[in-house]
C-alpha positions in Angstrom: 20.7 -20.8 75.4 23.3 -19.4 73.1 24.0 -15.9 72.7 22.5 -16.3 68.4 19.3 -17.8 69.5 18.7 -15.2 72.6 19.6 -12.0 69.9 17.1 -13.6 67.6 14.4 -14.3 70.1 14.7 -10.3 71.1 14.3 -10.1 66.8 11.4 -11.7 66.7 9.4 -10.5 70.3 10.6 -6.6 69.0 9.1 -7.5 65.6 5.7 -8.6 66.9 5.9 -5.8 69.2 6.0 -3.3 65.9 3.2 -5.9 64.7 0.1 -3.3 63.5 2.0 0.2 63.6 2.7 1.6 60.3 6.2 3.5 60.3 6.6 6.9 59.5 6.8 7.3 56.3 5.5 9.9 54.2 4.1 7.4 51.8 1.3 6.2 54.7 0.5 10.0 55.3 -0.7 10.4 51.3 -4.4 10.8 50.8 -6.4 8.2 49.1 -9.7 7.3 47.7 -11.8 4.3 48.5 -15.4 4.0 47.0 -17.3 1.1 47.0 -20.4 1.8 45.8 -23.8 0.6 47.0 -23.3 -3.0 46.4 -20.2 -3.3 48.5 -16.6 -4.9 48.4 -15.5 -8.0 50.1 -12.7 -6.9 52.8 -10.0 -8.6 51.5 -10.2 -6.7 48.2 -10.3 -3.4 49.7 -7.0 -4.5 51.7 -5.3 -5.8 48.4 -6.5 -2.3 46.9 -5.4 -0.2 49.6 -1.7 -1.7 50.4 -1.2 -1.7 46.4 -1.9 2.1 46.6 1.2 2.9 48.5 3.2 0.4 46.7 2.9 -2.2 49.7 2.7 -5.6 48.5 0.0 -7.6 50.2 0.1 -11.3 52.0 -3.6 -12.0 53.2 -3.8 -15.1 55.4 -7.3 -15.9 56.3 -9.5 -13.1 56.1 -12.9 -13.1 57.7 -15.7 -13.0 54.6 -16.7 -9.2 55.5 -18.6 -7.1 53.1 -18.4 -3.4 53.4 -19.3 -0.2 52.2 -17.1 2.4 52.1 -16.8 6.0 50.6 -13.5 7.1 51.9 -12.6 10.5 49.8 -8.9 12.1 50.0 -7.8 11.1 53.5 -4.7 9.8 54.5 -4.1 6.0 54.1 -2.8 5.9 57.4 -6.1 6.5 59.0 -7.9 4.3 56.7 -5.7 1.4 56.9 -6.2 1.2 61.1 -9.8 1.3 60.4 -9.7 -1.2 58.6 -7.5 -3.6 60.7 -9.5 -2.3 64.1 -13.2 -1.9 62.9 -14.1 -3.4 60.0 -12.0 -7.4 61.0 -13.6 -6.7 64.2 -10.2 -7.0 65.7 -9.4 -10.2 64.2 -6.8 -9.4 62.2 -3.3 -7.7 62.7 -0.5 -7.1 60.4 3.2 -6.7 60.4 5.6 -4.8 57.5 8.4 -7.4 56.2 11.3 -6.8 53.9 11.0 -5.6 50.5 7.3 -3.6 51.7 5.6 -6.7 51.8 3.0 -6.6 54.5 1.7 -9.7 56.5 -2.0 -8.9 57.2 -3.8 -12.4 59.3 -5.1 -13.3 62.3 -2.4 -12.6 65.0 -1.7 -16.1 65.8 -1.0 -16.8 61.8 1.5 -13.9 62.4 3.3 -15.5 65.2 3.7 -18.4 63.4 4.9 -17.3 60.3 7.2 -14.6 61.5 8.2 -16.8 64.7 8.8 -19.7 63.0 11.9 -22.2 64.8 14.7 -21.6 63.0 16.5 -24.8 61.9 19.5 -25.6 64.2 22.3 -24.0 63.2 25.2 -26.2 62.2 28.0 -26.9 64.2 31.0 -24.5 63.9 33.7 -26.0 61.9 37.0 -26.6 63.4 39.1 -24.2 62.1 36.5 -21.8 64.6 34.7 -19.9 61.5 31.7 -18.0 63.2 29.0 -19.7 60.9 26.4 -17.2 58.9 23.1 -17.2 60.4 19.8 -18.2 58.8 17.7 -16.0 57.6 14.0 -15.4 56.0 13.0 -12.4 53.4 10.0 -11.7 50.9 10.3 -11.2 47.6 7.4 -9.8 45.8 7.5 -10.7 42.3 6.1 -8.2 39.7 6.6 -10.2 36.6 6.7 -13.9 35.6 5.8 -17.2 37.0 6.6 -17.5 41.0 7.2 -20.8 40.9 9.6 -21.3 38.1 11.6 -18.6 39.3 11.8 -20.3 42.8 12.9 -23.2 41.2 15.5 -21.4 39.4 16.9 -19.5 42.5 17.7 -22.7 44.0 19.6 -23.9 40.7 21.4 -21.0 40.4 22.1 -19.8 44.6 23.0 -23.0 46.2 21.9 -23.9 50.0 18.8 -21.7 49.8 14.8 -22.7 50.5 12.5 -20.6 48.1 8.7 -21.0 48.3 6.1 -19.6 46.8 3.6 -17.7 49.7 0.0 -19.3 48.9 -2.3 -17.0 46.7 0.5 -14.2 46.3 3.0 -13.3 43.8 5.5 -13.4 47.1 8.6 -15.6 47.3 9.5 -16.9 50.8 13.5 -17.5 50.6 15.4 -18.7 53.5 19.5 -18.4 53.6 22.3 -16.3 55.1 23.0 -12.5 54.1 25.2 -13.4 51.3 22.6 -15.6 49.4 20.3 -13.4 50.0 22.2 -10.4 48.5 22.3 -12.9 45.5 18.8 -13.7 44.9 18.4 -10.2 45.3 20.7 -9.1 42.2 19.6 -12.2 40.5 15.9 -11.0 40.5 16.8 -7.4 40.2 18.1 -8.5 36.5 15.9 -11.4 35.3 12.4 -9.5 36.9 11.4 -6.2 35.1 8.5 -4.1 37.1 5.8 -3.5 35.6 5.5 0.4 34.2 2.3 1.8 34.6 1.4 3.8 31.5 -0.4 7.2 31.4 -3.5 7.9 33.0 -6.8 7.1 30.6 -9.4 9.3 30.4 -12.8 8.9 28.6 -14.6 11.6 26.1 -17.8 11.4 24.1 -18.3 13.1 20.6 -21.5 14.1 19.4 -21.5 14.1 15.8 -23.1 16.4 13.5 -22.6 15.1 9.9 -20.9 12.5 10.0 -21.5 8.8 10.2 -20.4 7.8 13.5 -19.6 4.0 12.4 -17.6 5.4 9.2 -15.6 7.8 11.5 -14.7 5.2 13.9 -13.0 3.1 11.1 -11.6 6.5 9.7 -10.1 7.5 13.1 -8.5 3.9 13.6 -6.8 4.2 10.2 -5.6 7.6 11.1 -4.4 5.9 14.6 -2.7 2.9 12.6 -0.7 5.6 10.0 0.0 7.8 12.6 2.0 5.1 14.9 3.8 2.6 12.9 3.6 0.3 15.2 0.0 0.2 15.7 -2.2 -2.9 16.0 -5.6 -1.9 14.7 -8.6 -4.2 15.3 -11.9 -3.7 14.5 -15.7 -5.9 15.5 -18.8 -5.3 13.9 -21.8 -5.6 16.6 -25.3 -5.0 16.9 -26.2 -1.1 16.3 -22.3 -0.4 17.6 -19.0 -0.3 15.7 -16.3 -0.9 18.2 -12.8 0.4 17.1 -9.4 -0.4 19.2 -5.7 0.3 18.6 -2.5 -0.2 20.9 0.0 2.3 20.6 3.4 2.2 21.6 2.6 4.3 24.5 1.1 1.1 26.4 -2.1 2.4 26.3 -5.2 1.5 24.6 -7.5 3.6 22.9 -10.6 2.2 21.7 -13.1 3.9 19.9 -17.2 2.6 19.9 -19.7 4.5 17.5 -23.4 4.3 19.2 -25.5 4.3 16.1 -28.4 5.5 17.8 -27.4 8.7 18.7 -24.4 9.2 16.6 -21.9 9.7 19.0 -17.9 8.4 19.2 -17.1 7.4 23.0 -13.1 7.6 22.7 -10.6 6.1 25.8 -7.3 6.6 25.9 -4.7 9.0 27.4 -5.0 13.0 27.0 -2.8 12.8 24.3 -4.5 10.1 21.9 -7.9 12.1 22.8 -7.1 15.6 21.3 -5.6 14.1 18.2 -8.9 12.7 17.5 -10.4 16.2 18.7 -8.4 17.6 16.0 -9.0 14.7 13.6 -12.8 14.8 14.2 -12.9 18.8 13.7 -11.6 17.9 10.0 -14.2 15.0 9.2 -17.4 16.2 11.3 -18.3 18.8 7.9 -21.5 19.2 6.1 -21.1 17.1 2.7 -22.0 18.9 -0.2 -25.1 18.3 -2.2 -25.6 18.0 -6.3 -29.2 18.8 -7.4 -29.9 16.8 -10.4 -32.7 17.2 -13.0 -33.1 13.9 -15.2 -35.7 14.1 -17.8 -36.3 10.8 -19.8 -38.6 11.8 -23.6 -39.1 8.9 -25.9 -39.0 10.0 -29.6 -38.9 7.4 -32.6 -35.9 7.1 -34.2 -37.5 7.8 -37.5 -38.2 11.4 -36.2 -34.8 11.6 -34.9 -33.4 10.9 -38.7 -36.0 13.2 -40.3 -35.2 16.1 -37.9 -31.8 16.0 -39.0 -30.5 15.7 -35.1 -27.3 13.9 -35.9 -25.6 15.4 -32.6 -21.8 14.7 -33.7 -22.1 17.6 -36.3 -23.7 19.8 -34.4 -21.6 22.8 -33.6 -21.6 26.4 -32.2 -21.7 27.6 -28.4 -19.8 25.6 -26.3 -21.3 21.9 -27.1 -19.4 18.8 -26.8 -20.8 15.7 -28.4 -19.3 12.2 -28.2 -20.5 8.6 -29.1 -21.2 6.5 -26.1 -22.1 2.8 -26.0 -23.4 2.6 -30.0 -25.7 5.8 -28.8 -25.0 9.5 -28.3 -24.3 11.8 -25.7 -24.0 15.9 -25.9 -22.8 17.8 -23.2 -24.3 22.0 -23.2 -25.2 24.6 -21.5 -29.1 24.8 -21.1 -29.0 28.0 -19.7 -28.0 29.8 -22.6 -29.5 30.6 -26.1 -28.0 28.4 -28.7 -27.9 28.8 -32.4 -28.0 25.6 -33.0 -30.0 23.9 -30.8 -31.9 23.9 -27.8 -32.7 20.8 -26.5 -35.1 21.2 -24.2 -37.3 23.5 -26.1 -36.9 21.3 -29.2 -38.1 18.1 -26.8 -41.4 20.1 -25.7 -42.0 21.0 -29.2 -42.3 18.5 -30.5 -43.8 17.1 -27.3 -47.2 19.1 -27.9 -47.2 18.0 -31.8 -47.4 14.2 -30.6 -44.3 13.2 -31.7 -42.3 12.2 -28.4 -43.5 11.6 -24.9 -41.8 12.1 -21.6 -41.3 9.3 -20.1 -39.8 10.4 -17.0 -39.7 13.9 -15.7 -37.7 13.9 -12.2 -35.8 16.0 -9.7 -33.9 14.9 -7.2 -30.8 16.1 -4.8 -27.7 13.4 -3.6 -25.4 13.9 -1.5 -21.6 14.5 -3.0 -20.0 10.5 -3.8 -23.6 9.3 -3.0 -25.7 7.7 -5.8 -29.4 8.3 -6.3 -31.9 6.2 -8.8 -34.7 6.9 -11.0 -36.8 4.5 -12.3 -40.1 4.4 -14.1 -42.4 1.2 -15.5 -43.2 -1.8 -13.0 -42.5 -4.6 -11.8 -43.4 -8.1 -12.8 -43.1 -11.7 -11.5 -41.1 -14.3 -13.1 -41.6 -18.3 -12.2 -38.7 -19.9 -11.1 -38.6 -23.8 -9.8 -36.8 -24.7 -7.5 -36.5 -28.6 -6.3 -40.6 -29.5 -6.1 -41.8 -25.5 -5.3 -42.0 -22.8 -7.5 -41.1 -19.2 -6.4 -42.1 -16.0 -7.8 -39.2 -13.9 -8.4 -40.0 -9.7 -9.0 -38.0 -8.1 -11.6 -38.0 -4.3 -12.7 -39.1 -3.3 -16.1 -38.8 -0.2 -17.6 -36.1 2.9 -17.4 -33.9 3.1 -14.5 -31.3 5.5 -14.0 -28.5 6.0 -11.6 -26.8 9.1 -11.3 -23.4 9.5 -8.6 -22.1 13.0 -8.7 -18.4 14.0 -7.1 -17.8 17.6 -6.7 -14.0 18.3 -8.0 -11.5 20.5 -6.1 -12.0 23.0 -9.0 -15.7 23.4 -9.1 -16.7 20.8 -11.4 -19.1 17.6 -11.4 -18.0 14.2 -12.4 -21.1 12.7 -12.8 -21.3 9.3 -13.2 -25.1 7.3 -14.9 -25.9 4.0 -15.3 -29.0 3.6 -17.3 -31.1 0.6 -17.9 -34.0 -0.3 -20.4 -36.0 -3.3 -19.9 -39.0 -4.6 -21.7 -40.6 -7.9 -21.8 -40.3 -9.6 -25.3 -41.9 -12.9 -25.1 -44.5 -14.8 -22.8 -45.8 -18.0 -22.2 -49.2 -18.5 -24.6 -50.3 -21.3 -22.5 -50.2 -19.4 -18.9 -48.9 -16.1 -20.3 -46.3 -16.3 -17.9 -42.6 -13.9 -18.9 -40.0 -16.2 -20.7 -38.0 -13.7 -22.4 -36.9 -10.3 -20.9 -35.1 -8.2 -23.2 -32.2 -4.8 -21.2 -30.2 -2.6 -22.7 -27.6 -1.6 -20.5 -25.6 1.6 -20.6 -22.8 3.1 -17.9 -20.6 6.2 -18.4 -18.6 9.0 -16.9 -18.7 12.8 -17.5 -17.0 15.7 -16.6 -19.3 18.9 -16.5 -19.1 22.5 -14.9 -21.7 23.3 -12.3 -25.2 24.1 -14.4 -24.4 21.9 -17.6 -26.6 19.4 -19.3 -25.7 16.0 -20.7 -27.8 14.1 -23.4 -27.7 10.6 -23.2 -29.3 8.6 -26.6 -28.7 5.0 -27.9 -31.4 3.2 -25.8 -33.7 1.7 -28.2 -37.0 0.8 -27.1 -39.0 -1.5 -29.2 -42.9 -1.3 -29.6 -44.8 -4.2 -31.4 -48.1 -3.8 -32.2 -49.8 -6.7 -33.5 -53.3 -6.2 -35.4 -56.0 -9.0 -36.8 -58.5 -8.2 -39.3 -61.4 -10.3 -41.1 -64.6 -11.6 -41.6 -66.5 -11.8 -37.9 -67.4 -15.6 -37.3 -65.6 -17.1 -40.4 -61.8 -15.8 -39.2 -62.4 -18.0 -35.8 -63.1 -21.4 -37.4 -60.2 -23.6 -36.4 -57.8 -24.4 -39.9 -60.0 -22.5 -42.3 -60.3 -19.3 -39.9 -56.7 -18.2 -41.4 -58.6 -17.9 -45.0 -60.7 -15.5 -43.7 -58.3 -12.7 -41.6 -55.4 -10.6 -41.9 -52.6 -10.2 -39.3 -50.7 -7.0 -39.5 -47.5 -7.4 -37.0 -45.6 -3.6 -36.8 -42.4 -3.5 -35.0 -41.8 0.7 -33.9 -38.2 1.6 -32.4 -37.9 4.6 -30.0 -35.4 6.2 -29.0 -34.8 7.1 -25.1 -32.6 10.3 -24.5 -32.2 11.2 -21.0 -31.3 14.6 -20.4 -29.1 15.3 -17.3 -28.7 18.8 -15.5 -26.2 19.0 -12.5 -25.7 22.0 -10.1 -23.8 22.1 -7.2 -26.1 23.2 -4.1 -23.8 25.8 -1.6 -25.3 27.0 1.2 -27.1 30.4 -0.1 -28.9 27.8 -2.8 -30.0 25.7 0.2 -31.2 28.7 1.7 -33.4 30.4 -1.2 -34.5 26.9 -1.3 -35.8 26.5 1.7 -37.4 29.8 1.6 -39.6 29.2 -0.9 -40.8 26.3 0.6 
C-alpha cells in the first residue's frame, strides 16, 4: 500500500471517528427554540429546521418516518441536536460535519459509504517524476439558482472535475484536486449571491373607531405606494375582508387585511413599516363631521307666485343672493334674521293657513360631511315591461325627491350640493289603465353657503289636471248621442315646488345639547 492511500485511509477512519460530535464552536452553544405544537413535526423537518438555525446546511439520507412533539424553549442547540440524533432516531442515525458546514445526517452505514467512498486510482506519475495532485471530494451548498445547471457549468468552465447534484438538497458534490477546487470555489463565490434575510416581521392589529376599515386599508396602501417609489401595490376584494399588500424596497412585505366585521386593520411588516401606519392611522381614524339639514318642500301655484309679486331676482336688502338656476330660481338668506324684505318661511306658512300653498314635504335630517342623504315623498308605481314571451313589472318613484351632499370647507363654510327630481304620471292606458307616459323634471346644482343659511330652490313645475263631466243623468251615457247631452270641463293647474334648504354644521357642543334633549 502506498504511502497516499495509507494517509487517506487514516483521513477517512479519523473522520468517522469525529462522526456525531459537534466541534466547539460558539455557534452550537447558542440557544434556540423548537415548538411543535400539539399535532407534531415529522423528524426530518425538525433536523432541516434546526441545522438551518446555526447556518448548517443539511444532507438527510434516509430518515426513519418519526413524528414528534417538541417544546424546546431557549436551550442550547448543542443539547438539542444530540437529542435528537440519540433519542428521538432511536439511534439509527448519526451524522458527520463536511466542508463548507454542510452536515451529513444518515444511518451510519450511509455515512461510511459516502464519506469512505474508493477513491479512483490515481494516475500513474508522469516521467519527468511530478508528484501528481490528489483527488479530492467537497460540498458545496448552493444558496441561489438551479443545482444542476450550475454543475453542469463547473465542468464547462473547470476542466477534469465530477460535480453532482446530492439527491433532495441544494448541495453540490464536486470531486478534483486542491486547485480545481479553489476554482469552483471563486467561481461560485461570484456567480452565487446568498440570500439576505430581511428585517424581522412583526404583526399589529388596529381597532378602528371612525373610520371604515376597508377604505383605510386602500388609503394606507396608497400612502405605502407614494411613500416608496418603488412600491408594487396590489389589492383583492374578498368576502367581508379587504386584503391590501405592498413590497417595499426593504424586502419585506407588508400587507394590510380590513376585517369588516369588527372593523379592525391587521398590519404585517417590519417595526418600521408598522409605526408609519400608527402614525398614518392616528391622522385618518377622526370623527367626520356632521351637516344637519332642514329641507322643506311647499307647493304654491304659480299664479300666486305672479300675484304676490315674489320675483326673487329684484328682491334686495340684508344679505340675499338670488340667481337663476335651471329656467327656475334659487335665493340664498339668512333665516335667522329679520328681513325687510322678505321672510320666507313666515311668508310660506302664511299663506299656508289661507289655503293657498301646501307643504308637501317637511323633513329633517343629519349626513355625514361628503356623504349624500335623500328625501323623497309620493309613491311608487309599476310599469309593464315585456320581455321575450314574459312580462315584468318594473317599480318606478313618483313624486319629489331630493338629494342633498354637503362638504364642510377649511373656512367654515358648506358647499352643498341638491339634486331634485319631480315626477308625475301624465298618461295611462284606457284599456288596462296601465302607466304609458311618465313625465320628470330634473334639476342639479351647487351652492356655497355659511354655516346657518338657507337656499330657495323654484322652477319645478308640477302640473295638476282636473278633468270634470257635466249633463243630463241617463241621456249623457247613451253611446253617439250621449255627447249631446254633457259637458266636459278639462283644467290644467301649474304649481310651483320651492324647496327651501337650511344647512348648519353640527360641532361637538351641538351634538351634545342635542343629545340632551333627547
Amino acid at each position: 500500500m502506498s504511502m497516499k492511500r495509507l494517509l487517506a485511509l487514516i483521513v477517512l477512519i479519523f473522520g468517522l471517528a469525529l462522526a456525531g460530535t459537534l466541534p466547539d464552536d460558539p455557534r452550537f452553544d447558542v440557544p434556540v427554540t423548537v415548538r411543535t405544537g400539539p399535532g407534531g413535526m415529522a423528524l426530518e423537518a425538525v433536523l432541516d429546521g434546526a441545522a438551518r438555525s446555526v447556518n448548517l446546511t443539511p444532507m438527510l439520507r434516509e430518515i426513519p418516518p418519526i413524528t414528534l412533539r417538541l417544546d424546546w424553549i431557549d436551550k442550547p442547540f448543542r443539547q438539542l441536536w444530540q437529542l435528537l440524533i440519540d433519542t428521538y432516531s432511536d439511534g439509527k442515525l448519526d451524522y458527520v460535519l463536511l466542508d463548507n458546514d454542510v452536515v451529513l445526517v444518515a444511518p451510519p452505514e450511509v455515512i461510511a459509504r459516502v464519506v469512505g467512498e474508493t477513491e479512483p486510482a490515481p494516475p500513474p506519475p508522469p516521467e519527468n517524476g511530478e508528484a501528481v495532485q490528489p483527488i479530492v471530494r467537497k460540498f458545496y451548498p448552493i444558496r441561489s439558482g438551479d443545482p444542476m445547471k450550475i454543475a453542469e457549468f463547473l465542468m464547462k468552465e473547470v476542466q477534469g472535475i465530477v460535480a453532482t447534484v446530492v439527491p433532495g438538497q441544494q448541495v453540490l458534490a464536486v470531486r478534483g484536486t486542491d486547485e480545481q477546487q479553489q476554482e469552483v470555489q471563486r467561481i461560485l463565490g461570484q456567480i452565487t449571491t446568498p440570500v439576505e434575510e430581511g428585517p424581522p416581521i412583526f404583526q399589529r392589529t388596529f381597532r378602528l373607531s371612525h373610520a371604515k376599515a376597508e377604505e383605510a386599508a386602500k388609503v394606507l396602501a396608497e400612502a405605502m405606494q407614494a411613500r416608496q417609489a418603488q412600491s408594487q401595490v396590489k389589492v383583492e376584494a374578498g368576502a367581508g375582508e379587504q386584503q391590501v399588500q405592498a413590497t417595499i424596497p426593504e424586502k419585506s412585505t407588508i400587507s394590510i387585511v380590513a376585517d369588516t366585521r369588527t372593523n379592525t386593520l391587521i398590519v404585517t411588516g417590519t417595526a418600521k413599516q408598522l409605526e408609519l401606519v400608527e402614525e398614518l392611522i392616528k391622522k385618518l381614524d377622526f370623527p367626520v363631521q356632521q351637516v344637519n339639514v332642514q329641507v322643506r318642500i311647499q307647493e304654491v301655484t304659480q299664479t300666486l307666485v305672479r300675484n304676490l309679486g315674489l320675483k326673487w331676482n329684484t328682491i334686495s336688502g340684508g344679505n340675499i343672493v338670488s340667481s337663476i338656476v335651471d329656467n327656475g330660481l334659487s335665493l340664498i338668506f339668512d333665516a335667522t334674521r329679520s328681513l325687510a324684505s322678505l321672510n320666507i318661511v313666515a311668508t310660506l306658512e302664511a299663506l299656508e293657513k289661507q289655503g293657498l300653498s301646501r307643504t308637501v314635504n317637511d323633513s329633517n335630517i343629519t349626513v355625514l360631511n361628503n356623504q349624500t342623504g335623500f328625501i323623497q315623498s309620493g309613491f311608487t308605481i309599476f310599469i309593464k315591461r315585456v320581455v321575450g314571451d314574459k312580462v315584468e313589472k318594473i317599480p318606478y318613484d313618483i313624486g319629489v325627491i331630493v338629494k342633498v351632499t354637503p362638504q364642510i370647507t377649511a373656512d367654515g363654510q358648506i358647499v352643498l350640493r341638491v339634486e331634485s327630481e319631480v315626477s308625475d304620471i301624465k298618461e295611462r292606458n284606457p284599456v288596462d289603465g296601465d302607466v304609458d307616459v311618465v313625465s320628470k323634471q330634473k334639476s342639479e346644482t351647487t351652492l356655497r353657503l355659511d354655516n346657518g343659511q338657507t337656499v330657495v330652490l323654484g322652477g319645478l313645475i308640477k302640473t295638476k289636471r282636473d278633468k270634470t263631466t257635466q249633463g243630463v243623468p241617463v241621456l249623457m251615457h247613451i253611446p253617439v248621442l250621449g255627447s249631446l247631452f254633457k259637458q266636459t270641463t278639462v283644467n290644467n293647474e301649474d304649481n310651483e315646488l320651492l324647496i327651501v334648504i337650511t344647512a348648519n354644521i353640527i360641532n361637538d357642543a351641538t351634538a351634545a345639547a342635542t343629545e340632551s334633549k333627547k
